[in-house]
C-alpha positions as CSV (number, residue, x, y, z in Angstrom):
1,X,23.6,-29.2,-6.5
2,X,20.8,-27.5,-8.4
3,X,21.8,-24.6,-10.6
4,X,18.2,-22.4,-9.9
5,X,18.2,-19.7,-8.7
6,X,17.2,-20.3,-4.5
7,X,13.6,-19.4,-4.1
8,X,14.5,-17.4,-0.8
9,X,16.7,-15.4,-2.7
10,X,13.8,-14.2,-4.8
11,X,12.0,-13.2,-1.9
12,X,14.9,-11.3,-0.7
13,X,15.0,-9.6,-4.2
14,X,11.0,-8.7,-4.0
15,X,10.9,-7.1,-0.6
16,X,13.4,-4.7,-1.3
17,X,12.2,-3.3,-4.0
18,X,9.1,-2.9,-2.6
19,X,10.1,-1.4,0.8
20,X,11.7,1.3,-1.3
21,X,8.5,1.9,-2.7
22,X,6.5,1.9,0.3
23,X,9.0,4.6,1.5
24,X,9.0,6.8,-1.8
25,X,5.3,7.6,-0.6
26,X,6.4,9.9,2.4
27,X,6.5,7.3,4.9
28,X,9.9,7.9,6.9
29,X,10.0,4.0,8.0
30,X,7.7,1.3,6.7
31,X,7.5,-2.1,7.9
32,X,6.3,-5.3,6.3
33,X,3.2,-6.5,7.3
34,X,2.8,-9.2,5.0
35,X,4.0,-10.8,2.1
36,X,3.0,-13.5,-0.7
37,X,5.3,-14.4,-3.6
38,X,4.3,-16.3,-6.3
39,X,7.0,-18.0,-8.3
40,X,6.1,-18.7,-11.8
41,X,9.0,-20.1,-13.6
42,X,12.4,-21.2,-12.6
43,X,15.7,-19.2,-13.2
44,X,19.0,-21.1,-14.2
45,X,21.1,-17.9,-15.1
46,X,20.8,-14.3,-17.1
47,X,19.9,-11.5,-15.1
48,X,17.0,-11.0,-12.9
49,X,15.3,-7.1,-12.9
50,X,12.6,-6.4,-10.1
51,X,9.0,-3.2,-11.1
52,X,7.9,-2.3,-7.9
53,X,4.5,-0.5,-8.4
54,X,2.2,1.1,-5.2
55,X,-1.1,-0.5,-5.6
56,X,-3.6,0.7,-2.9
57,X,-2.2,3.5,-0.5
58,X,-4.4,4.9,2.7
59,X,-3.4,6.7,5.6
60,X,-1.5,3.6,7.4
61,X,-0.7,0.8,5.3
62,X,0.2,0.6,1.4
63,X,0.0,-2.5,-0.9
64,X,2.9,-3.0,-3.4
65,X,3.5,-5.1,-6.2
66,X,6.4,-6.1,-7.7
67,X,7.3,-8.5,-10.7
68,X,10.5,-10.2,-11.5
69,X,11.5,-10.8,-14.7
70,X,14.2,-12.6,-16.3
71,X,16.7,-11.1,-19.3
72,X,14.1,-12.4,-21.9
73,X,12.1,-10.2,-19.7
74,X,9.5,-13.0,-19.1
75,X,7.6,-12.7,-15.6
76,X,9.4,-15.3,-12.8
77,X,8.2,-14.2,-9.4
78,X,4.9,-11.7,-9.0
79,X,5.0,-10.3,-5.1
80,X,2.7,-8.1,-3.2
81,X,3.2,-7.0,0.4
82,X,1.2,-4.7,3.2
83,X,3.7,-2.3,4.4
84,X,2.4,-0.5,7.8
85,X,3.8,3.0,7.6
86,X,5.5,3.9,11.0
């Protein structure tokens, strides 16, 4: 068994972050529209931390970013997503 961390996990860990985001910008319910993660470097153990950031917002539909990092604080994952706001 391999001892990195699942790579679905991670993407788990990157929409969540960002939904909250998408909602902090008066949007009562968001959903995802789409969503890309990059994974840069593997995780074995330590703790994982997630930065959402809004990008791009207009009337409909925001863009977030979020980066993953590990405890040497080094970037793992970089996400962005399209949240439609409902």
């Amino acid at each position: 068994m391999s001892k990195i961390f699942h790579g679905g996990a991670i993407i788990s860990l990157v929409d969540t972050p960002m939904g909250i985001a998408a909602r902090s910008i008066e949007a009562e319910k968001v959903s995802t529209i789409q969503l890309e993660v990059r994974f840069i470097k593997p995780v074995q153990s330590g703790v994982i931390t997630t930065i959402s950031k809004i990008k791009y917002e207009q009337k409909s539909t925001c863009i977030i970013e979020c980066q993953v990092k590990n405890t040497e604080q080094e970037l793992i994952a970089l996400g962005t997503s399209t949240f439609k706001k409902n």
